[in-house]
N, C-alpha and C positions, 0 to 999 in steps of 0.2 A: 504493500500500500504506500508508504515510502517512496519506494523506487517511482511507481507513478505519479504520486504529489510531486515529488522533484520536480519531473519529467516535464509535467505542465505550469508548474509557475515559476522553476528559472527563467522560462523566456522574458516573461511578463516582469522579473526584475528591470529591463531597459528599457527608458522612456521609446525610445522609437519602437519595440518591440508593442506596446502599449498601444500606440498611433495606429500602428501598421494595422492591427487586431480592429481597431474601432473602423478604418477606412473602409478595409477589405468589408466588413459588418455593412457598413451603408452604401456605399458603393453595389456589392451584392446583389440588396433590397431594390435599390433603383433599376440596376440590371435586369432582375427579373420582372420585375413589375414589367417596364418598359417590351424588355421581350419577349413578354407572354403576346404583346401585340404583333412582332417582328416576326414569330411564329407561327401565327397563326395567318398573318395575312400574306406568307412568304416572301420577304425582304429580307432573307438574310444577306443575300449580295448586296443590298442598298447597307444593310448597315456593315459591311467589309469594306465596302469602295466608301462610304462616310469616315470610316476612322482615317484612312489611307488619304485621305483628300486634304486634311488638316494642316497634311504634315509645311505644307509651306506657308501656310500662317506659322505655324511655331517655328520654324526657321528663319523666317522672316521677322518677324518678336525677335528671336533669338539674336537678331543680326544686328538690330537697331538698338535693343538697349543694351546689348554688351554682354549678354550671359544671363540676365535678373529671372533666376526662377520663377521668382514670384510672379512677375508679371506676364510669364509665359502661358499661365491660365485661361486667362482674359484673351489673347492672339489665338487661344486654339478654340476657345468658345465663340467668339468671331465669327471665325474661320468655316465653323462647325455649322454654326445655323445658315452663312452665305451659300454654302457646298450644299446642305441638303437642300434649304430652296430652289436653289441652280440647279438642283438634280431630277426634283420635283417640277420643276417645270419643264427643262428640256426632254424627258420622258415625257410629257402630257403631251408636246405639243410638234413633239419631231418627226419626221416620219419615218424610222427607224426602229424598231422595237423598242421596251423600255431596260432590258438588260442591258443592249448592246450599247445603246446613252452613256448607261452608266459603266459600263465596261470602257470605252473612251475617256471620257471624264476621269476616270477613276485612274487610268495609264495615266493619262497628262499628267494629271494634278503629284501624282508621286513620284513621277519623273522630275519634275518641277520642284520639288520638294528635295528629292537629294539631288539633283542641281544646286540649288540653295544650301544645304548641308553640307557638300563637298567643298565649297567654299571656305566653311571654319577649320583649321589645321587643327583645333583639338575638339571635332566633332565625335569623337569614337569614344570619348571619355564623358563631355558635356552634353549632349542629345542620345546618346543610346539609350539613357532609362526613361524617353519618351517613346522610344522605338518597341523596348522589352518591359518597362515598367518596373519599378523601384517604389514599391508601398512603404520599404522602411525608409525611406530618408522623406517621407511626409512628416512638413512640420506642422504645427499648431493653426500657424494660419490656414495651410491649405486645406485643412481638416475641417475650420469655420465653414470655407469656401462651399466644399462637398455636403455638409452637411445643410446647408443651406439653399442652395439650387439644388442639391437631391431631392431637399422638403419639398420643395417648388415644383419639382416636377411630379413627385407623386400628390401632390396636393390639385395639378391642373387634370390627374390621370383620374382619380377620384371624381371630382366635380363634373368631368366628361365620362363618365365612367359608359351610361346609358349611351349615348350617341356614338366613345368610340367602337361600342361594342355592336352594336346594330349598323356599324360600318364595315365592321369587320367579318363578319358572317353573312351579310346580305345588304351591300349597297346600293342593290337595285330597290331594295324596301325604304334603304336611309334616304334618297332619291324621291320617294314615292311620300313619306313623309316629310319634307319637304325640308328637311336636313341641310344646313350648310356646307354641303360635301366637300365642296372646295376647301372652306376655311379649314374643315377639319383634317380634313387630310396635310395642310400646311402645318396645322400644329400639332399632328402627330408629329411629320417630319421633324418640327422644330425640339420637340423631346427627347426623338431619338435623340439630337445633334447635339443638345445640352449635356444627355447622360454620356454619353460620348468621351467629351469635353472633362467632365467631372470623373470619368472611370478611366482618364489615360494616365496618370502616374502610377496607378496600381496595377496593370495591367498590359498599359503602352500599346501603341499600334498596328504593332504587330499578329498582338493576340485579342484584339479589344473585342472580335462578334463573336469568341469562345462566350463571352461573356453575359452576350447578350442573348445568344442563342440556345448554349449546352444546359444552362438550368431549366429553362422553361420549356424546351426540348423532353426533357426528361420528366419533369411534371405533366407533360402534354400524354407522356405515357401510360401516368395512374389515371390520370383523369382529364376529362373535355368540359367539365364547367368550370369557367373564367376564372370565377373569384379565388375558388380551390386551387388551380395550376397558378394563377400568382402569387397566392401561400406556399405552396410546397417548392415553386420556382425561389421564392425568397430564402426560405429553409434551406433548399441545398445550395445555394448561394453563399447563404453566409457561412454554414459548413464547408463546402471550399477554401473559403478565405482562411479560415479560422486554421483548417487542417492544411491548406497548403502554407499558411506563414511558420506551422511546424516543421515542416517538413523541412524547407527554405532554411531556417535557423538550425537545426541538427545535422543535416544532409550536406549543408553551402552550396545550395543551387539557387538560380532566378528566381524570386519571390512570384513574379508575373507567370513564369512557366510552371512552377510547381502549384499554384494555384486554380491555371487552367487545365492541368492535366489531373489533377483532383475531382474538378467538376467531370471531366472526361471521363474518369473511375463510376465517377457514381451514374454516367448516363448506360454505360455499358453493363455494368451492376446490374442497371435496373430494366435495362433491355433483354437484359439472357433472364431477368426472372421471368418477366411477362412471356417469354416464347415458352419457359418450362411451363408452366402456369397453365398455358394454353395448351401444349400439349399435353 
């Protein structure tokens, strides 16, 4: 009993160990909420080519004020809601499929982006944990940050809860009711693009639609009513966090990769149950 008390609250002796634990936690929750919608309406490519798109706003942040963590939030939040918009409309109105849009878009923008990157001589040091994600070197403020545009977005996910959801399973009804569809679809996009924003130092660019999509994916499994799959999306969300930032601290691997391959654990877990199950 010892050995496992140890086990789990040496970590928790270091302030960033502490951080790291609380982000992953809320971060998570926005995750899944958010992507119980990305799953269900199938955009996990809009939200890959959305993380991917960012990168030359924070490169560009990154270039003009000299390095300032802090204020590289703000250029990828930006950044984030310009890209989904742009994305959201040249898909509506292109004549092109809406994959291939954002398949273009999506090259450009991150060709663009380490264009930009290739520029800084200590980008492999200073930009990579926006690339793979670095949840322990979150400070205090950026914690405020996340906690507070997380609030904001599940608080607009809530209050739309009815509409996003009768858009989401039949927008020929949202339509017929006479639904703002446009608007909402805009500020769907604009949620994704916030959590985004708010999930990239924990996770980084790299890996940021594991995030959006592997929880509420695997929720999608136990169950098809909304509210349940965005609880149990949150659930193994923030169990991810929690067990990959162990993992990460005992192991000394990417906090970002050991995190998403946790969620990865528990979707494969919970797929080989359901086919035994079934058979």
């Amino acid at each position: 009993m010892t050995i496992i008390t140890n086990f789990l609250v040496q970590p928790l002796q270091y302030e960033f160990m502490q951080r790291g634990m609380i982000a992953a936690v809320l971060v998570g929750i926005v995750c899944a909420v958010v992507g119980s919608y990305v799953v269900l309406r199938g955009m996990a490519f809009f939200g890959d080519a959305l993380a991917h798109t960012i990168l030359p706003g924070i490169a560009l942040g990154y270039l003009i004020t000299g390095g300032a963590r802090d204020t590289l939030f703000w250029w990828a939040l930006g950044t984030a809601i310009i890209a989904a918009l742009g994305i959201g409309a040249i898909s509506k109105n292109a004549e092109i499929k809406e994959d291939t849009a954002i398949g273009i878009i999506f090259a450009g923008m991150f060709a663009l982006g380490v264009a930009l990157i290739s520029t800084v001589r200590s980008y492999a040091v200073d930009l990579s944990h926006f690339l793979f994600g670095d949840v322990l070197s979150v400070s205090t403020q950026s914690l405020w940050l996340i906690l507070i545009f997380g609030g904001l977005v599940l608080l607009t996910v809530f209050a739309f809860y009815k509409e996003f959801t009768t858009l989401s399973f039949d927008p020929i009804l949202a339509a017929t009711l006479r639904l703002p569809v446009g608007l909402l679809n805009n500020l769907l996009l604009t949620l994704i693009a916030v959590t985004v924003a708010v999930s990239l130092q924990t996770v980084g660019v790299a890996l940021m639609v594991a995030m959006l999509v592997t929880p509420a994916a695997t929720a999608y499994l136990i169950t098809h009513r909304l509210s349940t799959m965005m609880f149990l999306a949150a659930v193994f969300a923030s169990l991810s966090g929690v067990i990959g930032l162990y993992l990460s601290f005992y192991l000394s691997i990417a906090s970002g990769a050991a995190i998403v391959l946790t969620a990865t654990v528990f979707f494969m877990f919970t797929l080989g149950w359901k086919r035994l199950r079934g058979i």
